[in-house]
C-alpha positions as CSV (number, residue, x, y, z in Angstrom):
1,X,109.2,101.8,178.1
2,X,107.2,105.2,177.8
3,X,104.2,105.2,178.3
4,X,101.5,106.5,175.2
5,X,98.7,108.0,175.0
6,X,95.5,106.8,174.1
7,X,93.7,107.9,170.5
8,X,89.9,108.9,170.3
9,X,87.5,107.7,167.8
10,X,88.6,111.1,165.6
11,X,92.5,110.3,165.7
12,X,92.8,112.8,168.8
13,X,95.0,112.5,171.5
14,X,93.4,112.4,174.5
15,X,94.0,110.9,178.5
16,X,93.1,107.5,179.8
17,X,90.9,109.3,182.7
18,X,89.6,112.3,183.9
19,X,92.0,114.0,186.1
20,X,89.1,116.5,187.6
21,X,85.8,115.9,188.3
22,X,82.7,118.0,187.2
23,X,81.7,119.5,190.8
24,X,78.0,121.3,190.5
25,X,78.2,124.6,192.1
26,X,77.0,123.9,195.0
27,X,74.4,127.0,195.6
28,X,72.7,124.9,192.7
29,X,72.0,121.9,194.9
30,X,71.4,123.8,198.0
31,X,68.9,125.7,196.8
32,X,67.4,123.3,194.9
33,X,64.1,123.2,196.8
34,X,63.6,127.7,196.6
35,X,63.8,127.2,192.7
36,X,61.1,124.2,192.4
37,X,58.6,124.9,190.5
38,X,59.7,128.4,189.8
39,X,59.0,128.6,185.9
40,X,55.6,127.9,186.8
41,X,55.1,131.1,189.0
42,X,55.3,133.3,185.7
43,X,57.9,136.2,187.4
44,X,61.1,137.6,187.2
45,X,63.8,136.0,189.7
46,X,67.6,136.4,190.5
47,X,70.5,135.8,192.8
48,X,73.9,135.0,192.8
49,X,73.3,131.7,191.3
50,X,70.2,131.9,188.3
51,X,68.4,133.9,186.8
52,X,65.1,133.3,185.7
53,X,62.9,135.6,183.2
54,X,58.8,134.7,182.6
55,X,59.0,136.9,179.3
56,X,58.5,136.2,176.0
57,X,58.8,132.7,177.6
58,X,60.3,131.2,180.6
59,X,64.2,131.1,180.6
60,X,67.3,130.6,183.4
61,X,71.1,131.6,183.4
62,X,72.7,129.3,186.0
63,X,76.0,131.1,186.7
64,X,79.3,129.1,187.3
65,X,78.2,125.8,186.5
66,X,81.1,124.3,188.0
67,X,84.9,124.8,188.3
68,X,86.8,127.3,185.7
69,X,89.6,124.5,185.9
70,X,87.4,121.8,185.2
71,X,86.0,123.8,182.1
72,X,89.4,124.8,180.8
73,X,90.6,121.1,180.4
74,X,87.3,120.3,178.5
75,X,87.1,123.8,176.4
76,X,91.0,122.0,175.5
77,X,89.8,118.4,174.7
78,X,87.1,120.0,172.5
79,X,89.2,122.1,170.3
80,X,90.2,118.8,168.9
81,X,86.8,117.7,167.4
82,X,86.3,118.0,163.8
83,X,83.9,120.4,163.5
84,X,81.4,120.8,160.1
85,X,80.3,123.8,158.0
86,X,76.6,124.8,158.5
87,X,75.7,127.3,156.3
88,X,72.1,127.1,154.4
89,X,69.1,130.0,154.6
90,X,68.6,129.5,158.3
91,X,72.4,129.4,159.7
92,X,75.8,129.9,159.8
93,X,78.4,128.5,161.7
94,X,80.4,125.4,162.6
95,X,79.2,122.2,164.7
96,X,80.4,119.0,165.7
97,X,78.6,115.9,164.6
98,X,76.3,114.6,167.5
99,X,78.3,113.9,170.8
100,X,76.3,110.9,172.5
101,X,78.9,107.8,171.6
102,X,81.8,110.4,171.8
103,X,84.1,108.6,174.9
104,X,86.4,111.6,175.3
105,X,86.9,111.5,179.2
106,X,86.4,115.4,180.1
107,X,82.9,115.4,177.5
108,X,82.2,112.1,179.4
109,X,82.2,113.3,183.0
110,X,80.2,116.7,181.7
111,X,77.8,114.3,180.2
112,X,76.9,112.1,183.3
113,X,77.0,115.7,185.6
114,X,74.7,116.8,182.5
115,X,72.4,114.1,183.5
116,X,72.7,113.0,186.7
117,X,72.6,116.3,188.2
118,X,72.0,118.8,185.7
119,X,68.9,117.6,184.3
120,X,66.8,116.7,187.3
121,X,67.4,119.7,188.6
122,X,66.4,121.9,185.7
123,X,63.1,119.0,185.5
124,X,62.3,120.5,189.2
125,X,62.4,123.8,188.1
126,X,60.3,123.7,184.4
127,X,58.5,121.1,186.3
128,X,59.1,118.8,183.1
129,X,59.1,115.3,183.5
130,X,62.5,114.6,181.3
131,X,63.6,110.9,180.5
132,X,66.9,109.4,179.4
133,X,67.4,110.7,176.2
134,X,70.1,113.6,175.5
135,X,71.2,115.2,172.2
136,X,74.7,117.3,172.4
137,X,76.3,119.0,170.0
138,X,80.1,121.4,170.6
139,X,79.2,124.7,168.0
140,X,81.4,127.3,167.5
141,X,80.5,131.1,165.8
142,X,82.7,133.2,164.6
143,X,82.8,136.9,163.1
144,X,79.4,137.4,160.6
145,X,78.5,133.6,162.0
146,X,74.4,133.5,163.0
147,X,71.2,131.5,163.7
148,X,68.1,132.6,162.5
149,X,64.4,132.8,163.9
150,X,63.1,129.3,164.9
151,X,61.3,128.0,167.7
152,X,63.7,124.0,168.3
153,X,60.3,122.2,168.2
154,X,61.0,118.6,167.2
155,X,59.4,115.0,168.0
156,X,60.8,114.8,171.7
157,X,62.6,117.6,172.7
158,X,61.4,119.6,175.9
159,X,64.2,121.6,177.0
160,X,66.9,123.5,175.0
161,X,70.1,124.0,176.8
162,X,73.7,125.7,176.2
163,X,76.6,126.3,178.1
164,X,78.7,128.9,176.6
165,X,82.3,128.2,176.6
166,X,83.4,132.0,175.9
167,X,86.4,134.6,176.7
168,X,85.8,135.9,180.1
169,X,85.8,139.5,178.2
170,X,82.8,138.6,176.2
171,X,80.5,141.6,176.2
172,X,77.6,143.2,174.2
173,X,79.9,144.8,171.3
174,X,80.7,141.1,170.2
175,X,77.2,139.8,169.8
176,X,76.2,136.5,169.9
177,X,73.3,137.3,171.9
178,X,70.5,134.7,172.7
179,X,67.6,137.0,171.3
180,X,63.7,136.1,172.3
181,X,60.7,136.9,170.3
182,X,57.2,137.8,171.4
183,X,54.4,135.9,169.8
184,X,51.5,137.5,168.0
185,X,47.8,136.0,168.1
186,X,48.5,133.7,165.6
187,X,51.2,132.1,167.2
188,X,53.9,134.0,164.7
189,X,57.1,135.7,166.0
190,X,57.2,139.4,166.3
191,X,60.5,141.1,167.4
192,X,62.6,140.6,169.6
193,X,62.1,142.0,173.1
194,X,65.0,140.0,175.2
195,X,68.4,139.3,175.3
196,X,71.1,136.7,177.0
197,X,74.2,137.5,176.1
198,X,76.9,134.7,176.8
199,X,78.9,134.4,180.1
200,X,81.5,132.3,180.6
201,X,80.3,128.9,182.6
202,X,76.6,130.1,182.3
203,X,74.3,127.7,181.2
204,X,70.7,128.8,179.9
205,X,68.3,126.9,179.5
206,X,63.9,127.3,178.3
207,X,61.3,124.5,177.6
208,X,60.4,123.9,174.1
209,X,57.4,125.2,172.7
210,X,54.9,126.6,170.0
211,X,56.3,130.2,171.3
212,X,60.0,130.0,172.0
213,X,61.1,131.4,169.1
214,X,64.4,132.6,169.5
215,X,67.7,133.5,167.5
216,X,71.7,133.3,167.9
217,X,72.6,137.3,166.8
218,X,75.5,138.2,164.5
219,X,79.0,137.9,165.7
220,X,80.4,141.3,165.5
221,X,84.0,140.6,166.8
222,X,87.0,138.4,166.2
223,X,86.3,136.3,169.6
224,X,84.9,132.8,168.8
225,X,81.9,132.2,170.9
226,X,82.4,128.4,171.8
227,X,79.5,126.3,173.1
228,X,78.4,122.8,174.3
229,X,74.2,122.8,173.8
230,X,71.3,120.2,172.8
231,X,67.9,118.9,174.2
232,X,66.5,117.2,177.1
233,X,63.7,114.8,175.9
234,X,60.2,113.6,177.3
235,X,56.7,113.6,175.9
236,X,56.0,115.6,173.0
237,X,53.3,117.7,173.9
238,X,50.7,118.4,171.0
239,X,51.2,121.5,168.6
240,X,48.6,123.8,168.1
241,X,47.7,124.1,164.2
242,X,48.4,127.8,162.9
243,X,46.2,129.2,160.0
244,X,46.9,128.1,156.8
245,X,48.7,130.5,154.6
246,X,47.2,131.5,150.9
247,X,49.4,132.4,148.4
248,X,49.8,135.5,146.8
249,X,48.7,134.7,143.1
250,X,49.6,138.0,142.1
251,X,47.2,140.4,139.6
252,X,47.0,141.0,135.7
253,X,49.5,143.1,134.1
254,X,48.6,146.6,133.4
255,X,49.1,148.3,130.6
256,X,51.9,151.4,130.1
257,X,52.4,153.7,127.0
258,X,55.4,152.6,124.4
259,X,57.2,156.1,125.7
260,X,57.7,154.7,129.2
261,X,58.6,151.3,128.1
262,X,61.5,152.3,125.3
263,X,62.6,155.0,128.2
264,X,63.0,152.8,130.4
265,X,64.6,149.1,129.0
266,X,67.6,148.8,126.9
267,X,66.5,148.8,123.5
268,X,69.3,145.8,122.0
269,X,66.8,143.3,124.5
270,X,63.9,144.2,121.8
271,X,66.3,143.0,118.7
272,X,64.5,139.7,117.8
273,X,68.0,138.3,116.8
274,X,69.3,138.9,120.4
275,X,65.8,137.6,122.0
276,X,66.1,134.8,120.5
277,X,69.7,133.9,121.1
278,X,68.9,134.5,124.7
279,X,65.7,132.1,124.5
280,X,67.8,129.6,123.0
281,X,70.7,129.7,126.3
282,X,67.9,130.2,128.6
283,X,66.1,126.8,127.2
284,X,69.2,125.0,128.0
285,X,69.7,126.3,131.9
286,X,66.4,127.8,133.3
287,X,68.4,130.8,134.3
288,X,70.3,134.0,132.6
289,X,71.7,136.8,133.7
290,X,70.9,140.3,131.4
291,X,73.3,143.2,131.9
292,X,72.5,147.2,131.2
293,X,68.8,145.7,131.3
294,X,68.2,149.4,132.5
295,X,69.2,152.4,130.1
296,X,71.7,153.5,132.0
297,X,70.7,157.3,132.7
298,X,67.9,156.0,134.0
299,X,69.3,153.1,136.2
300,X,71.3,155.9,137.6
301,X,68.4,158.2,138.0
302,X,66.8,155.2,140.2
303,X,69.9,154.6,142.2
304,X,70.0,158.4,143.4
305,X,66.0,158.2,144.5
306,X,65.9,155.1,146.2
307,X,68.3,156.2,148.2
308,X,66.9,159.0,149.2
309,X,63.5,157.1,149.4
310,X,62.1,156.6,153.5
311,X,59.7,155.0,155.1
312,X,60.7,151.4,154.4
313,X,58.1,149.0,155.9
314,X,60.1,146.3,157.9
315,X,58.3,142.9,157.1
316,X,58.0,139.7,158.7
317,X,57.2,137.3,160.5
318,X,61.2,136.6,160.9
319,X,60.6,132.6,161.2
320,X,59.7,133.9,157.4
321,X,61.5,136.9,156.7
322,X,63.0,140.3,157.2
323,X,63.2,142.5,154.7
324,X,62.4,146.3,154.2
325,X,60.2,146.8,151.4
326,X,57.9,149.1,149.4
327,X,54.7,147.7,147.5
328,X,53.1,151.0,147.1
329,X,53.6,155.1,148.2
330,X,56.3,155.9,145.3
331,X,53.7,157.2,143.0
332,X,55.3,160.5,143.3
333,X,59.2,159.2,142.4
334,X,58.9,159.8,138.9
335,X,61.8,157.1,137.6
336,X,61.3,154.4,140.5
337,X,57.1,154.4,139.3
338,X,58.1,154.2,135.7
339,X,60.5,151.2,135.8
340,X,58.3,149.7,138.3
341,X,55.2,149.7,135.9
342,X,57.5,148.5,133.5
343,X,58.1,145.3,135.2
344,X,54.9,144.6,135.8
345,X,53.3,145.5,132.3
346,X,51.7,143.8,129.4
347,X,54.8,144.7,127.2
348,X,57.4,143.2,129.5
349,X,54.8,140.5,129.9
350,X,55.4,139.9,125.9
351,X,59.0,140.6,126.0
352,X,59.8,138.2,129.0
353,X,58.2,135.7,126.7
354,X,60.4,136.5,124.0
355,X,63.3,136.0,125.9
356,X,62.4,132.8,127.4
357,X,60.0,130.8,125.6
358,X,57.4,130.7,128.1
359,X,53.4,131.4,128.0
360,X,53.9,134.6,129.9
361,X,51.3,136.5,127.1
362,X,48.4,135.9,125.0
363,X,50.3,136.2,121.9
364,X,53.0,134.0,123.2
365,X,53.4,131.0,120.9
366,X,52.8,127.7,122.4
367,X,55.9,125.2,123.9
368,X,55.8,122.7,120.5
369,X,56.9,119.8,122.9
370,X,53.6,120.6,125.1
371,X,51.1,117.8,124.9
372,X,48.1,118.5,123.3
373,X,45.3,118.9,125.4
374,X,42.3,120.7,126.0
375,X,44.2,122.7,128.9
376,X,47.0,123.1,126.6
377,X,44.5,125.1,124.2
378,X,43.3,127.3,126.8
379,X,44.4,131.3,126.9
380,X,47.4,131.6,129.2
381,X,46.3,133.8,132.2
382,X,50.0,135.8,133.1
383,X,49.7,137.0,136.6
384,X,52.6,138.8,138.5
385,X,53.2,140.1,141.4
386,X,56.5,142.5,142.8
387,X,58.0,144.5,145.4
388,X,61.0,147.3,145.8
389,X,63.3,146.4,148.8
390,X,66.2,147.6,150.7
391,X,69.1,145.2,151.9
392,X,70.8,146.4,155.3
393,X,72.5,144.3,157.9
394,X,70.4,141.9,159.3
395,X,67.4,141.3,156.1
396,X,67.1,138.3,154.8
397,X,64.5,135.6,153.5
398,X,64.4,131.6,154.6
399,X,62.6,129.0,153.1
400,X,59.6,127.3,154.4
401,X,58.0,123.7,153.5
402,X,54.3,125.7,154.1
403,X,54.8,128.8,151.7
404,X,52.3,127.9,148.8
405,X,53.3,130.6,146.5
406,X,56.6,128.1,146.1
407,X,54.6,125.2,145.3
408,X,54.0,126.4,141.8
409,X,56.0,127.3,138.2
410,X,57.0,130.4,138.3
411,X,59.8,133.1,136.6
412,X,61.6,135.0,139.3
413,X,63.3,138.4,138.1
414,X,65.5,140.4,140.4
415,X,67.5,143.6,139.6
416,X,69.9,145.3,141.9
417,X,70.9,149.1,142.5
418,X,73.2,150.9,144.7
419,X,75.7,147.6,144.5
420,X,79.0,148.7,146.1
421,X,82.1,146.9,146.9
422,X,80.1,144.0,147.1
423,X,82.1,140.6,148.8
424,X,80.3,137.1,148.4
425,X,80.8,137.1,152.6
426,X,78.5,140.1,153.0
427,X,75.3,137.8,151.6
428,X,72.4,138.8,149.8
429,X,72.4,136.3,147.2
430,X,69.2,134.7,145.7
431,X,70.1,131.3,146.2
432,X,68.0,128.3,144.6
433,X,67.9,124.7,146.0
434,X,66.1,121.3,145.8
435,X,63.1,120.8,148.4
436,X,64.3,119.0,151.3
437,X,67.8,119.5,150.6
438,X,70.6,121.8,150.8
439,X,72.8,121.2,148.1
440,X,72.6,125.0,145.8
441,X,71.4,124.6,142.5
442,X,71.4,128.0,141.1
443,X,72.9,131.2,143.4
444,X,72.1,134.6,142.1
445,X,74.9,137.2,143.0
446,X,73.4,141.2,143.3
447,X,74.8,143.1,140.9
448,X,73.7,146.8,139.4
449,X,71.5,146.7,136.5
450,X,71.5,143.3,135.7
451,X,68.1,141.4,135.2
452,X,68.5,137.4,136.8
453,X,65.7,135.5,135.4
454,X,65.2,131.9,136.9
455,X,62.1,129.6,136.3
456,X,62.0,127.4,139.0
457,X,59.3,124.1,139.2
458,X,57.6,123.0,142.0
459,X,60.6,121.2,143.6
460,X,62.4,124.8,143.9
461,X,62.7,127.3,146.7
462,X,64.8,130.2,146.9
463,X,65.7,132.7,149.7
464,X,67.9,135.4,150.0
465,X,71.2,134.9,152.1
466,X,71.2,137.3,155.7
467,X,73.1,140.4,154.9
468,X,75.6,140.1,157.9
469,X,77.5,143.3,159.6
470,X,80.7,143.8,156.4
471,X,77.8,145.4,154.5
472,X,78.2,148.5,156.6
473,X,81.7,148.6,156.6
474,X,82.3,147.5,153.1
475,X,79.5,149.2,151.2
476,X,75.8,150.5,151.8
477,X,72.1,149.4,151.8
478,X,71.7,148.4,148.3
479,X,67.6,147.9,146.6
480,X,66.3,145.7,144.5
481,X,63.2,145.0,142.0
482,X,62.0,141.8,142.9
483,X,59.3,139.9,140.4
484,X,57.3,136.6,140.0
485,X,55.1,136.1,136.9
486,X,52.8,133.3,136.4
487,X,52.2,131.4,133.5
């Protein structure tokens, strides 16, 4: 009778055994003793075998972990796992579901050399005391795939690891890059000032801590940057507390003269038919979508200066954000100042209110199913606050459980400019989703000249989606008016 193969938990066909073994280089072993200890001298050190760097935080490159024929047959029983979607405000890419209880013989004998060989080795060089546990994970990037700023701390882990699984042509045009970041005073990420890019075989490795904040770059080509990466664990080691952050309340409106404001905003948004049709839809969905908010002449005449406009401040931190902005220094621009006072004046104060049914304005009527109470009787006290930006490759916004401006109702107004050829792949989106989970609840596309309004409750967050590399190809830096009023 023939003989058949054997099936793996996931329906794949796979050997009985492991027809090669995972050898360790053996320069590794052999010079196990030279590289004790060696993350705790704080310098730069390399040879054939690793390379360590001290800066912005300790890190090694062991070169040719172990046989290229060893790593073929496992890069060949790992194209068979089932492999899931990540794609939220922080990622984007594909990963398999946790490895540990996966029996697949060429992923077994890596995990055992993982730990048996692997691991105490890197322990004597971190000088880490490491214990049993292991997380592993098989990810794979492709083109406009990334992983944005973050630092891996979690209850146990100690030391991140990877061992990239790439073409043997893998250079710096592809990306893909492990990027590091320096760390300010406070303990935030600055920029980044280091990269690994990924060999074939390598395997990098750093120790978990309050300042390894670090980044998987864009994938710029069509290669698929394969990888087999997780944590050692030991004793988690106490977190500094960082300062908390106030939020940015915002300040009163200010008043504009009625010749800016009707120069400015399409007039058929002040019909009190149309406002109140609008109220009615936006009752029903917390969200709308206005179109030719802007008189057009004017829109254009906005387009044509901001991108002309320099000077953009870049700001951060990127665990936060990156995004290009202005807050101030366009009091000369003519247009750009007059539609910005717009947005944040006592008239669109009024008409927001119109449109919505919310207590943006003193002389906004009261919600008829609001309880009565004393605090229900009390003068509403609108606050807003605002910002121009500028989306190139690379901006973006994430969402984090400590930002205190999120934690509060709120009406959230964007409006785009200089949209061209815009894909949904590019990114740039405002999307909205449930605290603590990932499921989107309301995404935002940018579009020219039309006003999103979203009121979002305290169970809300929003970021913007990275703006990967096809933005460059496929269209321009685009700029955006970006609002939050206060009830």
């Amino acid at each position: 009778m023939p003989k058949h193969k054997s099936k793996s938990p996931n329906g794949l066909t796979k050997k009985s055994k492991c027809s090669r073994t995972f050898v360790l280089n053996p320069g590794l072993s052999q010079n196990a003793s030279k590289y004790e200890g060696i993350f705790k001298e704080k310098k730069n050190y390399k040879d054939e075998f690793v390379s360590v760097k001290s800066s912005p935080f300790p890190t090694c490159q062991l070169f040719d972990l172990t046989e290229d024929t060893f790593l073929e047959e496992l890069k060949e029983e790992l194209h068979g796992l089932e492999l899931h979607e990540k794609d939220n405000d922080l990622y984007r890419f594909h990963q398999s579901s946790e490895l540990k209880a996966v029996s697949l013989p060429y992923l077994q004998e890596f995990k055992t050399t993982l730990m048996e060989k692997v691991k105490p080795l890197v322990s004597k060089m971190t000088g880490i005391e490491l214990d049993d546990r292991l997380a592993l994970f098989h990810a794979r990037y492709s083109r406009g795939d990334y992983l944005l700023c973050h630092d891996d701390e979690l209850e146990g882990r100690r030391v991140a690891f990877i061992l990239y699984l790439v073409p043997a042509d893998w250079g710096h045009a592809d990306g893909g890059a492990l990027q590091l970041f320096s760390t300010d005073a406070d303990g935030n990420p600055g920029k980044v000032v280091d990269s690994i890019y990924p060999v074939n075989n390598s395997f990098v490795y750093f120790e978990v801590s309050p300042v390894s904040f670090h980044q998987v770059a864009e994938i710029l080509s069509d290669k698929t940057r394969l990888s087999l990466g997780g944590w050692f664990h030991g004793t988690t080691v106490a977190r500094p507390e960082k300062p908390l952050r106030l939020p940015d309340t915002g300040s009163s409106y200010i008043d504009i003269s009625e010749d800016i404001f009707m120069s400015v905003v399409n007039p058929m948004y002040l019909n009190l038919y149309t406002q109140s049709q609008i109220q009615e839809r936006f009752e029903e969905t917390s969200e709308i979508k206005l179109p030719d908010f802007f008189l057009l002449d004017k829109f254009q005449s906005i387009c044509d200066k901001l991108k002309s406009m320099e000077d953009w401040k870049v700001e951060g931190p990127p665990i936060r954000r990156r995004v290009e902005s202005k807050h101030d220094g366009f009091e000369e621009s003519g247009c750009v100042k007059d539609a910005f006072d717009v947005m944040r004046s006592d008239a669109m104060c009024l008409l927001l209110s119109n449109l919505t049914g919310l207590r943006l304005h003193p002389l906004a009527p009261k919600d008829e199913d609001e309880p009565e109470d004393e605090s229900s009787d009390a003068a509403p006290n609108p606050r807003c606050k605002g910002s121009i930006r500028r989306w190139a490759q690379g901006n973006y916004t994430l969402v984090c459980d400590d930002d205190l401006g999120q934690a509060q109702f709120a009406l959230d107004a964007r409006i785009c400019f200089n949209v061209h050829n815009w894909e949904e792949v590019i990114g740039g989106q405002t999307v909205y989703i449930a605290r603590n989970e990932d499921d989107v609840l309301i995404k935002c596309e940018p579009e020219n000249n039309n006003l999103n309004l979203v009121y979002r409750d305290k169970e809300s967050l929003k970021f913007v989606k990275y703006v990967n590399s096809m933005i460059s190809t496929n269209s321009a830096p685009f700029h955006d008016f970006e609002f939050t009023y206060f009830e």
